[in-house]
N, C-alpha and C positions, 0 to 999 in steps of 0.2 A: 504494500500500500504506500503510496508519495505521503510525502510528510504533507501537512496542508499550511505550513508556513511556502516553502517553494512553491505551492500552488498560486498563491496570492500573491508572489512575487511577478509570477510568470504573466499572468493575469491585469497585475499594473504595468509591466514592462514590455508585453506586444504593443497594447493599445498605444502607450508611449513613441515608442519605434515608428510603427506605422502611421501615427498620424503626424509625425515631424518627416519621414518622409514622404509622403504627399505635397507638405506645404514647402519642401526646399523644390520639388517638381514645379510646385505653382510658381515658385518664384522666381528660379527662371524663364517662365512665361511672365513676370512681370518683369525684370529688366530689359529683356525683349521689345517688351510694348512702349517702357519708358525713353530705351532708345531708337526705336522706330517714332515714338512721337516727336523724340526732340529733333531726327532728322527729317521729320518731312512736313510740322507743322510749325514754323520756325516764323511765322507770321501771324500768329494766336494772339490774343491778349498777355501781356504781362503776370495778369494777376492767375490766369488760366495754365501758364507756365507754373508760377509759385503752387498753386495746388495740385499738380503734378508731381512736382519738386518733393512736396513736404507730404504726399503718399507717396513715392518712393523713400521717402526716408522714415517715415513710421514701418512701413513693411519692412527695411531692413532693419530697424531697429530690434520688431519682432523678430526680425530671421537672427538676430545676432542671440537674441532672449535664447530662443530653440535650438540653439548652438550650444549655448553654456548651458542649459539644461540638460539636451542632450550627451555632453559631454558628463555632467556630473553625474547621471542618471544610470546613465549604460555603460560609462569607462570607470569611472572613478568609483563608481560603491557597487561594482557589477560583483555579483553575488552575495554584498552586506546587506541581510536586511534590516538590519539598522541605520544603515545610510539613505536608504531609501525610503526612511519612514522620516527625513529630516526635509525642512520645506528650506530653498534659496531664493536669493535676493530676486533673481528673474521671475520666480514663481510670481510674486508679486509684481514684479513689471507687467509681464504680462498680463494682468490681473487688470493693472488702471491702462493701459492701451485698449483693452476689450472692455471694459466698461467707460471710459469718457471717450474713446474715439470713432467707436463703432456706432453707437447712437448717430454721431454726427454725418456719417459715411455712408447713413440710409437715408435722412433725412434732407441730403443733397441734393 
């Protein structure tokens, strides 16, 4: 019989895995679009530039979040599960980028 500690490991660290790889997939389709927009729409408003600008830089900001998570996550405390019962500074980045930024990113 598995211990049911490893179970619940396993259990928080697919979901982990697979949904930060997804979003580094997306996100190469987003520096894509960011520099496909800046080369071919280079006559837009200014201010339409800036908000371009400042989601590419939220998005990376996040992707740098899911970086260091990812890193402390699956390299650093890979198989402590004590390490992985500890919450990081990103946790909570992440946390107010998806609650004050995303409201505004629908509401656009």
């Amino acid at each position: 019989m598995a211990d049911p500690i490893i179970d619940i490991v396993n259990i928080i660290v697919g979901p982990i895995f697979i949904g930060m790889l997804f979003f580094f997939l997306i996100y190469g389709g987003t520096i894509g679009q960011t520099i496909y927009y800046l080369r071919n729409y280079s006559q837009d408003r200014l201010s339409i530039k800036f908000l371009v600008a400042g989601l590419f830089l939220l998005d990376t900001a996040k992707a740098f979040g899911d970086g260091e998570m990812f890193w402390f996550y699956l390299i650093q405390n890979h198989g402590d599960v004590i390490g992985l019962s500890a919450i990081t500074v990103w946790v909570g980045v992440q946390n107010i980028l998806g609650v004050c930024f995303v409201p505004f990113w629908f509401s656009a």
